[in-house]
Backbone as CSV, one residue per row, in Angstrom:
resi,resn,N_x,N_y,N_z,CA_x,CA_y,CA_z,C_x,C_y,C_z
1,UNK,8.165,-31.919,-38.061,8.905,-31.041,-37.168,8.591,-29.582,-37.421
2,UNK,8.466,-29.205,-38.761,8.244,-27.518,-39.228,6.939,-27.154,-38.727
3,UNK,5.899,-27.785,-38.176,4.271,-27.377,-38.020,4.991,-26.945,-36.592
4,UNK,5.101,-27.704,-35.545,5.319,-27.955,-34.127,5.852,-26.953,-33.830
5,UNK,7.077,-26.698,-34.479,8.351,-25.367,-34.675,7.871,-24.408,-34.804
6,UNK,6.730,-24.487,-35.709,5.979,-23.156,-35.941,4.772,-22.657,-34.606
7,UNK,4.210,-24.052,-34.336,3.236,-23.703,-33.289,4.341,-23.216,-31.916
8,UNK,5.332,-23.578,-31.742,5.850,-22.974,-30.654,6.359,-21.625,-31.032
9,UNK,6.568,-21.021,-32.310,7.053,-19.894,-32.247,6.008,-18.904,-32.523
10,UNK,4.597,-19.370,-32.450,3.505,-18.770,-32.743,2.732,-18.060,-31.024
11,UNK,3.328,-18.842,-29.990,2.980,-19.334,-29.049,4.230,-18.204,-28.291
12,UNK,5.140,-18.193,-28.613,6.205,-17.442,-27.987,5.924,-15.857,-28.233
13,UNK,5.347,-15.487,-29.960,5.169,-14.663,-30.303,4.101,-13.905,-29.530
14,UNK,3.244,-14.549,-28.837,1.971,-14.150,-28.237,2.033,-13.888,-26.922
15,UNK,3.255,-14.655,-26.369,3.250,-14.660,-25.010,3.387,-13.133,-24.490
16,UNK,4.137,-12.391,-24.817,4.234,-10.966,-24.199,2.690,-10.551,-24.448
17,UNK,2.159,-10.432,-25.146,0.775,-9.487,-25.542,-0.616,-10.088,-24.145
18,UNK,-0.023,-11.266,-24.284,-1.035,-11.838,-23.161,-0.601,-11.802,-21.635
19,UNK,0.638,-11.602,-21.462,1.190,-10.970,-20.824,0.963,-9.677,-19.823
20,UNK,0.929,-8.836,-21.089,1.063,-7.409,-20.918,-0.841,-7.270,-20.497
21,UNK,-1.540,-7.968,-21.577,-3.131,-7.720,-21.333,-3.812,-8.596,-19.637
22,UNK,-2.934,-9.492,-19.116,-2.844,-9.905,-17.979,-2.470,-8.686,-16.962
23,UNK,-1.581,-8.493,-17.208,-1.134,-7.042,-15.925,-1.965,-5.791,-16.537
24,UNK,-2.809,-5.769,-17.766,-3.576,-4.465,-17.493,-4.851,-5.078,-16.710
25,UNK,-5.263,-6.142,-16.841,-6.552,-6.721,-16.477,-6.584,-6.741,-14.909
26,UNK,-5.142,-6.797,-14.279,-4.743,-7.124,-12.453,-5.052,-5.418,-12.694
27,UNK,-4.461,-4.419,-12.774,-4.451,-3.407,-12.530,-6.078,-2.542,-12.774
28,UNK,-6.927,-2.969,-13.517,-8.396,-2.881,-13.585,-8.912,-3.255,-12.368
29,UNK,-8.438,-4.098,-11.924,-9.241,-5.049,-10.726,-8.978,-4.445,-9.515
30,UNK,-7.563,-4.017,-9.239,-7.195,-3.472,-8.017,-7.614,-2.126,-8.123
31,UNK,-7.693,-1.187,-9.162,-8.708,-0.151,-9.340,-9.674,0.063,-9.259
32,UNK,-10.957,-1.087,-9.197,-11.961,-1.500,-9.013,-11.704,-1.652,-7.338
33,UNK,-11.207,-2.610,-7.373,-12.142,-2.805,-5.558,-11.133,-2.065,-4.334
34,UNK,-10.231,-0.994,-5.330,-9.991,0.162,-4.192,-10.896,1.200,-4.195
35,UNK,-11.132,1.197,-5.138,-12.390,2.273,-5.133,-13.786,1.573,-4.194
36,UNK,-14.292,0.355,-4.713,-15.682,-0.022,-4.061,-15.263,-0.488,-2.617
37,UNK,-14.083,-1.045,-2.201,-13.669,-0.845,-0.609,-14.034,0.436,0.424
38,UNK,-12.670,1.496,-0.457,-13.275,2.892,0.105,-14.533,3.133,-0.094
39,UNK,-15.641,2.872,-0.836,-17.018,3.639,-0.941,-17.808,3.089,-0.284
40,UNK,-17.772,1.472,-0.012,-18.533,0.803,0.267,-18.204,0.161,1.712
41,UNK,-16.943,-0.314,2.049,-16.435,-0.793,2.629,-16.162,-2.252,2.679
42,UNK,-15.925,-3.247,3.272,-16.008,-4.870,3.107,-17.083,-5.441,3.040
43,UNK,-18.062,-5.804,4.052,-19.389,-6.592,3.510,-19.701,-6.208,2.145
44,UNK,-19.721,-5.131,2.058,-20.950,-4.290,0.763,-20.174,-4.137,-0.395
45,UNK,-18.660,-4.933,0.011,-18.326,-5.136,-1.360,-17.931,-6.609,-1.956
46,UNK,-18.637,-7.186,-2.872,-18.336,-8.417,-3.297,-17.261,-8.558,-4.707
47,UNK,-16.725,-9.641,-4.692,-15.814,-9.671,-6.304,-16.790,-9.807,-7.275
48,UNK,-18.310,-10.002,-7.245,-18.647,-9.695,-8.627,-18.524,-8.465,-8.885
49,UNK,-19.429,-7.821,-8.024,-19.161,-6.477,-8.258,-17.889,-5.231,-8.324
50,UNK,-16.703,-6.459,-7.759,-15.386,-5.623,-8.617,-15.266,-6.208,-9.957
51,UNK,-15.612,-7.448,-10.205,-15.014,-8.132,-11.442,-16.006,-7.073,-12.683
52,UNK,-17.339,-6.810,-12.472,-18.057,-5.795,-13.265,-17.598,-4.536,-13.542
53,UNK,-17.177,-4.025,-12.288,-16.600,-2.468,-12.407,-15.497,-2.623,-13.324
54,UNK,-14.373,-3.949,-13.257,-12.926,-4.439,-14.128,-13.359,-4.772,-15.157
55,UNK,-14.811,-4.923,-15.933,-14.500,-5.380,-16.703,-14.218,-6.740,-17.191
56,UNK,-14.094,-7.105,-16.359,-13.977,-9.040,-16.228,-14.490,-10.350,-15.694
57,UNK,-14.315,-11.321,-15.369,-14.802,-12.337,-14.937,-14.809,-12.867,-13.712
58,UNK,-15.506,-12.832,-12.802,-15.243,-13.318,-11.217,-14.525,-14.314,-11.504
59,UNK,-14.329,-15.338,-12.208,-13.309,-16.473,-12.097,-11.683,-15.529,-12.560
60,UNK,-11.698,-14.683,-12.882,-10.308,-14.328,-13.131,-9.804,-13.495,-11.822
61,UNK,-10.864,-12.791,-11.230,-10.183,-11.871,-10.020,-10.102,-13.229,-8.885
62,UNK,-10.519,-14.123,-8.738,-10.003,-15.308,-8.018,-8.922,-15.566,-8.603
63,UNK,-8.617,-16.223,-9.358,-7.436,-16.568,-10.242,-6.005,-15.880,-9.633
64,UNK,-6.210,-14.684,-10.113,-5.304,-13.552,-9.697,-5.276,-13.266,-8.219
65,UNK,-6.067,-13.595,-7.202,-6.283,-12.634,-5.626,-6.367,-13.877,-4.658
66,UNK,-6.939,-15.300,-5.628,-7.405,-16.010,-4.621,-8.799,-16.023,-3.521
67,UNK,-8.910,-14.646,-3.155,-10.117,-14.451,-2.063,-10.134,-12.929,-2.077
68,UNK,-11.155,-12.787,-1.640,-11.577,-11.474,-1.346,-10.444,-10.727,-0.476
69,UNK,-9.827,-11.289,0.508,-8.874,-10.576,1.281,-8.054,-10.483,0.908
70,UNK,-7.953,-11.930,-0.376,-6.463,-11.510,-1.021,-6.476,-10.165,-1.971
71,UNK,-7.651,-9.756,-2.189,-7.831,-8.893,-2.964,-7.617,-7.424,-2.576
72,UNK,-8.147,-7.138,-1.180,-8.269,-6.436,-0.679,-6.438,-5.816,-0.043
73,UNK,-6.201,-6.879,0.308,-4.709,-7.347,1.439,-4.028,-6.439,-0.091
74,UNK,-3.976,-6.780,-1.475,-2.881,-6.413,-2.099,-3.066,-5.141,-2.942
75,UNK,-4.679,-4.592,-2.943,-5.028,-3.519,-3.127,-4.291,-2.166,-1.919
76,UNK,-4.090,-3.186,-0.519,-3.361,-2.251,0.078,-1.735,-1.763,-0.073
77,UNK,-1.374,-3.290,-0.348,-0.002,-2.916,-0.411,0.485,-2.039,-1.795
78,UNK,-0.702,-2.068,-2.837,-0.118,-1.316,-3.785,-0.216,0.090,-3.266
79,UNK,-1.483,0.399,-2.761,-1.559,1.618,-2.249,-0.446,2.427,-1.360
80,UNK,0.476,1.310,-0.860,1.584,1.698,0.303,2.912,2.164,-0.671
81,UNK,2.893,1.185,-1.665,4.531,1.507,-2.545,3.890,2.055,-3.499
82,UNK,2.874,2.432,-4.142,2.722,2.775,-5.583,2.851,2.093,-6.775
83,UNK,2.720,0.717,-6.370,2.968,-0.326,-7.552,2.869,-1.894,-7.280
84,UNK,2.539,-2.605,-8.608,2.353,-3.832,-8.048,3.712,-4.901,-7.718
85,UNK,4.339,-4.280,-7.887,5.546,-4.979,-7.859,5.708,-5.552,-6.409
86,UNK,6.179,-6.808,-5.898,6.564,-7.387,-4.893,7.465,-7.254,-4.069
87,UNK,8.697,-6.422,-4.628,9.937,-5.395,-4.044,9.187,-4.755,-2.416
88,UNK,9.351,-5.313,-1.504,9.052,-4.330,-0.052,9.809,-3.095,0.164
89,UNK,8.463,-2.147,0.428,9.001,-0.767,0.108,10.225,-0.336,1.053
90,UNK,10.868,-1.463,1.933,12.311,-1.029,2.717,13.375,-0.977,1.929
91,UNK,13.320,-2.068,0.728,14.152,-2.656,-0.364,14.175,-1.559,-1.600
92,UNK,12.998,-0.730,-2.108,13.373,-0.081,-3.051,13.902,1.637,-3.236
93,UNK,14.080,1.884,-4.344,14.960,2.625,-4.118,14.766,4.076,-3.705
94,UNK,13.968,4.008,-3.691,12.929,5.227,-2.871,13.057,5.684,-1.467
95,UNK,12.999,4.390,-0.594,13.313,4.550,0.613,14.904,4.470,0.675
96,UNK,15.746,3.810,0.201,17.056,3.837,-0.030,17.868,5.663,0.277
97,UNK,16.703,6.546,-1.089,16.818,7.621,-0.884,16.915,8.202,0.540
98,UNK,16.243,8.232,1.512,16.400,8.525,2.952,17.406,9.084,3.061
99,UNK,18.429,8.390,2.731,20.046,8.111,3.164,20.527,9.052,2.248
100,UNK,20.150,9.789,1.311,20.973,10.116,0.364,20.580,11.925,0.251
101,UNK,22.119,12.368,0.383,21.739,14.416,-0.269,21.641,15.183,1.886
102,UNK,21.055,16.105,1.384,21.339,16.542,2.449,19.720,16.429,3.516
103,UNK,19.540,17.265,4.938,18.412,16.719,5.732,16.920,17.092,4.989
104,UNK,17.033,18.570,4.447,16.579,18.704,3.624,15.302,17.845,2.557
105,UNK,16.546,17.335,2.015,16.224,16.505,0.849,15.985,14.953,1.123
106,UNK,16.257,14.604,2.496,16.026,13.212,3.116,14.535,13.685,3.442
107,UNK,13.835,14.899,4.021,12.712,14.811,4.423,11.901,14.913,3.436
108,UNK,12.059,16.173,2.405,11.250,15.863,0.893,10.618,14.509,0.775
109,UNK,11.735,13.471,0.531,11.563,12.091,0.196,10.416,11.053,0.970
110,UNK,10.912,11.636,2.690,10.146,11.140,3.428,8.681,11.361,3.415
111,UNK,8.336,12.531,3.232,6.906,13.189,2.980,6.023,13.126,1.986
112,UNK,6.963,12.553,1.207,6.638,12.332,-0.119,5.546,10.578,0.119
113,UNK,6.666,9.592,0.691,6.176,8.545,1.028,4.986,8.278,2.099
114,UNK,5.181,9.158,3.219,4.068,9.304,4.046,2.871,9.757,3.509
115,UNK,2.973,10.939,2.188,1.745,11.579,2.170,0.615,10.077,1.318
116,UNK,2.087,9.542,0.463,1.299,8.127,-0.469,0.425,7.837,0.569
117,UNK,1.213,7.009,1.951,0.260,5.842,2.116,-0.864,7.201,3.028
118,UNK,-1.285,7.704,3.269,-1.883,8.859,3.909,-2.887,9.096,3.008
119,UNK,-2.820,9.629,1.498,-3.620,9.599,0.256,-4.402,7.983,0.063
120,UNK,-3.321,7.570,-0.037,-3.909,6.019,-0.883,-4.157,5.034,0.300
121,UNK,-3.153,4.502,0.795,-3.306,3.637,1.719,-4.777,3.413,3.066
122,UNK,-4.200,4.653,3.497,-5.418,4.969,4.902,-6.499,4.547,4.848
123,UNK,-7.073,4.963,3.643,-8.735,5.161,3.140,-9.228,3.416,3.380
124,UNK,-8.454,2.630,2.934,-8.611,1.179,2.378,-8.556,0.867,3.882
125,UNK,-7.930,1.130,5.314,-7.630,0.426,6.781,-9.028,-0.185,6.704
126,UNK,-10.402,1.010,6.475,-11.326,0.921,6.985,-12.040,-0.434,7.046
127,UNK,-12.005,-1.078,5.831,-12.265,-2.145,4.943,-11.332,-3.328,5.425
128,UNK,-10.565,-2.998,5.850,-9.521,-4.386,6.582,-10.308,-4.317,7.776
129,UNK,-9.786,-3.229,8.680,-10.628,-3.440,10.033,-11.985,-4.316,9.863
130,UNK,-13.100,-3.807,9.497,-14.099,-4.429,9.029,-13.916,-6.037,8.766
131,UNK,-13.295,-6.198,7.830,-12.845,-7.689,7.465,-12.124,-8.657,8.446
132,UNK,-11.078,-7.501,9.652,-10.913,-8.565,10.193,-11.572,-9.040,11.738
133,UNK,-12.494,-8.734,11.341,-13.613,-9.036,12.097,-14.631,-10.637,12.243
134,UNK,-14.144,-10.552,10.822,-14.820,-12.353,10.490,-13.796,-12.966,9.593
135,UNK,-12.706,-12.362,9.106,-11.420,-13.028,8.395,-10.266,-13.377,8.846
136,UNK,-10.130,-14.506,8.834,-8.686,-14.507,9.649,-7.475,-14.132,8.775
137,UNK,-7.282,-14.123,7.785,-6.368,-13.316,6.607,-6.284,-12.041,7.169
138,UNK,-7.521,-10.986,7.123,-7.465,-9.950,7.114,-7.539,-9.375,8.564
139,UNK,-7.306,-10.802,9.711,-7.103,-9.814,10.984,-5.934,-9.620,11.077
140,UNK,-4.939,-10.873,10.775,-3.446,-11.166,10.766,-2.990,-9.813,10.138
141,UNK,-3.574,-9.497,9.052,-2.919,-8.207,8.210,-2.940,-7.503,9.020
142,UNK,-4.112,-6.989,9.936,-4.834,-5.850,10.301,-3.785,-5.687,11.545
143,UNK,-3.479,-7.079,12.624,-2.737,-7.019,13.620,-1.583,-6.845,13.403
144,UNK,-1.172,-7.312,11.935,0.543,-6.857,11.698,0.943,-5.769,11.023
145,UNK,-0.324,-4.856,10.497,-0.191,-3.508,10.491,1.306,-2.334,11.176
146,UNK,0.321,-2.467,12.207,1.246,-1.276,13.239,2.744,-1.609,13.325
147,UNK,2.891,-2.927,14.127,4.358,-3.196,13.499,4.924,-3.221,12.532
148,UNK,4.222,-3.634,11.266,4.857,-3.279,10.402,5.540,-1.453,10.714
149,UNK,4.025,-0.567,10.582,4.480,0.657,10.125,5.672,1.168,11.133
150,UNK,5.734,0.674,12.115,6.711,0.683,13.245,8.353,0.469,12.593
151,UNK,8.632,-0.739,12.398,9.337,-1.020,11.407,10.013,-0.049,10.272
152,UNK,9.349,0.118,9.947,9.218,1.196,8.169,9.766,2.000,8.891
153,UNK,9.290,2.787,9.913,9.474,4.291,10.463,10.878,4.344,11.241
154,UNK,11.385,3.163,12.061,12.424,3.200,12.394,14.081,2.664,11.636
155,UNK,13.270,2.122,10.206,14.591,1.842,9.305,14.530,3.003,8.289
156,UNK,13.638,3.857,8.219,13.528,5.448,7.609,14.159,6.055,8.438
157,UNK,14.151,6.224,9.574,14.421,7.392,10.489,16.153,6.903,10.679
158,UNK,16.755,5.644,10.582,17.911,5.776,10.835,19.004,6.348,9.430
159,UNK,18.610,5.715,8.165,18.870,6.317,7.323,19.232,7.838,6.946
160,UNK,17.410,8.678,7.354,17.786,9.866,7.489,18.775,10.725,8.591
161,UNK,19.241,9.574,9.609,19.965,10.500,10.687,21.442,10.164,10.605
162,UNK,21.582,8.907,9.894,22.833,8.066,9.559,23.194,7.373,10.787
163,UNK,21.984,7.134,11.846,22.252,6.333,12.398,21.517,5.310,13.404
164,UNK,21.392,4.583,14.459,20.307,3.644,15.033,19.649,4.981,15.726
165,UNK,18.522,5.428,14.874,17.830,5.848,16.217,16.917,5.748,17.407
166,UNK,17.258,6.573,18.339,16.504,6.188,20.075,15.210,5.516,19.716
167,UNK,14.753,4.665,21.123,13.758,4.172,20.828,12.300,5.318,20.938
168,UNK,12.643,6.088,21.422,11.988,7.330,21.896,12.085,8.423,20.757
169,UNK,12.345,8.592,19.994,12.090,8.926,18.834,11.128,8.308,17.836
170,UNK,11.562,6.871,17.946,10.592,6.020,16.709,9.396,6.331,17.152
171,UNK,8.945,5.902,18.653,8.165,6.077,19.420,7.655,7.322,19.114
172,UNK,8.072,8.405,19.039,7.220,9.897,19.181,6.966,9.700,17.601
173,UNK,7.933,9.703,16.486,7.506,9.595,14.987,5.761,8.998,14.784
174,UNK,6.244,7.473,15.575,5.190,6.513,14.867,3.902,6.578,15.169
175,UNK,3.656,7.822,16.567,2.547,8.285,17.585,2.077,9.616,16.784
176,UNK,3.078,10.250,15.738,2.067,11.313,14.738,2.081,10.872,13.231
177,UNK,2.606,9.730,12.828,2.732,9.446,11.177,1.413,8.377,11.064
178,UNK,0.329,8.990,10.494,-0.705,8.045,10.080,-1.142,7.341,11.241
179,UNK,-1.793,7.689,12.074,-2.453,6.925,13.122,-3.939,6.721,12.510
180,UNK,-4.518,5.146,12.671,-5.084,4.977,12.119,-6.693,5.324,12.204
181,UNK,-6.691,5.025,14.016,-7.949,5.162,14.390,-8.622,6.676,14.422
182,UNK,-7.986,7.859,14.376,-8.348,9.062,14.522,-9.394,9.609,12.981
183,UNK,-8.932,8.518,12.473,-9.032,9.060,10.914,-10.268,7.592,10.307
184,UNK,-10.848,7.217,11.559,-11.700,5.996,11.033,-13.238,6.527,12.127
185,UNK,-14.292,6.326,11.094,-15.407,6.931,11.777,-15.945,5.979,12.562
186,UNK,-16.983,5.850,13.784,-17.730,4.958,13.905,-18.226,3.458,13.425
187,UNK,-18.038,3.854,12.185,-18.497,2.567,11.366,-17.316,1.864,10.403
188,UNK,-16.158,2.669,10.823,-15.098,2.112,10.344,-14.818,2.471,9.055
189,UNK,-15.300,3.281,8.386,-15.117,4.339,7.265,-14.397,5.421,7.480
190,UNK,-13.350,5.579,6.147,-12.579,6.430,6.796,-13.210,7.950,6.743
191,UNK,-12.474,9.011,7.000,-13.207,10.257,7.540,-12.598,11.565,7.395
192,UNK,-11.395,11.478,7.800,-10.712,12.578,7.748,-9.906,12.861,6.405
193,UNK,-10.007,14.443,7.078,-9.205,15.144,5.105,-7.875,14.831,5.000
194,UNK,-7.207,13.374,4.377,-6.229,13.216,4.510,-5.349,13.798,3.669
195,UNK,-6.274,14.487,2.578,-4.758,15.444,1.737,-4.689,16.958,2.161
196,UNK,-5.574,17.220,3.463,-4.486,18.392,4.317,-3.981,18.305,5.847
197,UNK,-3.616,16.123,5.913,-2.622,15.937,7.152,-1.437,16.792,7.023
198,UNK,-0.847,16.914,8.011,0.725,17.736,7.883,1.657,16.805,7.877
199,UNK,1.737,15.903,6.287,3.046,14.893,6.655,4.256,15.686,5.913
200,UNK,4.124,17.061,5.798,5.622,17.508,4.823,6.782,17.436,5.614
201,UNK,7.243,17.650,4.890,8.957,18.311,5.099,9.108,18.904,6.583
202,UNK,8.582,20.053,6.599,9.308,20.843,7.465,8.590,20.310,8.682
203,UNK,7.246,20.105,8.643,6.622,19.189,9.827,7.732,18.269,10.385
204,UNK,8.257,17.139,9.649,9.013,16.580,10.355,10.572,16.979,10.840
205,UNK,10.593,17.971,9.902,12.043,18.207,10.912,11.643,19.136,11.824
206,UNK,10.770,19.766,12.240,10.395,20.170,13.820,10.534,19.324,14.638
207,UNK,9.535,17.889,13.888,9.525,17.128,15.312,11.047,16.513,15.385
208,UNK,12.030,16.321,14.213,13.232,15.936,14.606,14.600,16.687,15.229
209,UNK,14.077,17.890,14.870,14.580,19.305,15.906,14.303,19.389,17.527
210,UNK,13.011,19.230,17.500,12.594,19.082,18.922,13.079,18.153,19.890
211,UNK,12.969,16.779,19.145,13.743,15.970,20.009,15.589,15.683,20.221
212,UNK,16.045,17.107,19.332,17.539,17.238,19.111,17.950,16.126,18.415
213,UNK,17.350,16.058,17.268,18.026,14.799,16.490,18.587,15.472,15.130
């Protein structure tokens, strides 16, 4: 009984470290093929050549992603919340903020989140588009995109107003927050200088001034 006892508490002892070296190894990988996405785009980027840039083993970025789109698909969503965590960014407490302090300080918050996926997010569309061209994973993403961001923008926008807002509002918001195609070249690479879009603060409370909201 004392060997067994011991091999399980040898086994318990280890589990966090392998653990912890598991989520640095995911976070190598999604660093890797956000970068060779944006540079390269989808064809021209394969998982060996992220699993090389990570550091690791093409059988492990399968392991972890499943497929290339899965790879790609969750390289985006980290890019959208800032983390790998599975929490949807309506649920955490970030967007929660919206709602909270004065208009001010609801738009800070907001601009803050727009400029993320604007910085991080955008760059990576290019590489979905592309993909969902011959992927059916990555068209589904690609087509449930917009609604999604549709979504996002109209459970943000009621928060910050404290209440359901018009449909004609979401509508004008979701027609200047990150539109995708303006900012995608010819070849589906992205293009434009997205860290001097105007997603701040005071940008949006013009446009929420304007429409008397």
């Amino acid at each position: 009984m004392a060997p067994s006892s011991g091999r399980r508490s040898q086994s318990s002892y280890h589990s966090p470290l392998r653990a912890r070296q598991a989520a640095e190894t995911r976070q190598s990988v999604l660093a890797a093929a956000t970068r060779l996405f944006v540079e390269r785009g989808w064809a021209a980027t394969t998982l060996a050549a992220v699993a090389a840039a990570a550091g690791t083993a093409v059988e492990t970025v399968y392991s972890a992603f499943g497929s290339k789109s899965g790879l790609l698909i969750a390289a985006i969503d980290v890019a959208i919340v800032g983390d790998d965590d599975d929490t949807p960014l309506v649920e955490r407490a970030e967007f929660a903020a919206l709602g909270a302090g004065k208009r001010s300080e609801r738009l800070v918050t907001a601009a803050r989140i727009i400029t993320r996926a604007l910085v991080h997010a955008v760059p990576l569309m290019g590489a979905l588009q592309e993909a969902s061209a011959s992927d059916a994973a990555s068209k589904a993403r690609w087509q449930a995109y917009e609604t999604d961001r549709r979504t996002v923008i109209q459970a943000g926008l009621g928060l910050i107003l404290g209440k359901q807002p018009p449909e004609t509002l979401v509508d004008s918001i979701w027609a200047r927050v990150e539109p995708i195609a303006p900012m995608l070249s010819a070849s589906g690479r992205f293009s434009a200088p997205h860290r001097d879009l105007p997603a701040d603060a005071s940008t949006q409370d013009k446009l929420l001034r304007a429409t008397g909201r």
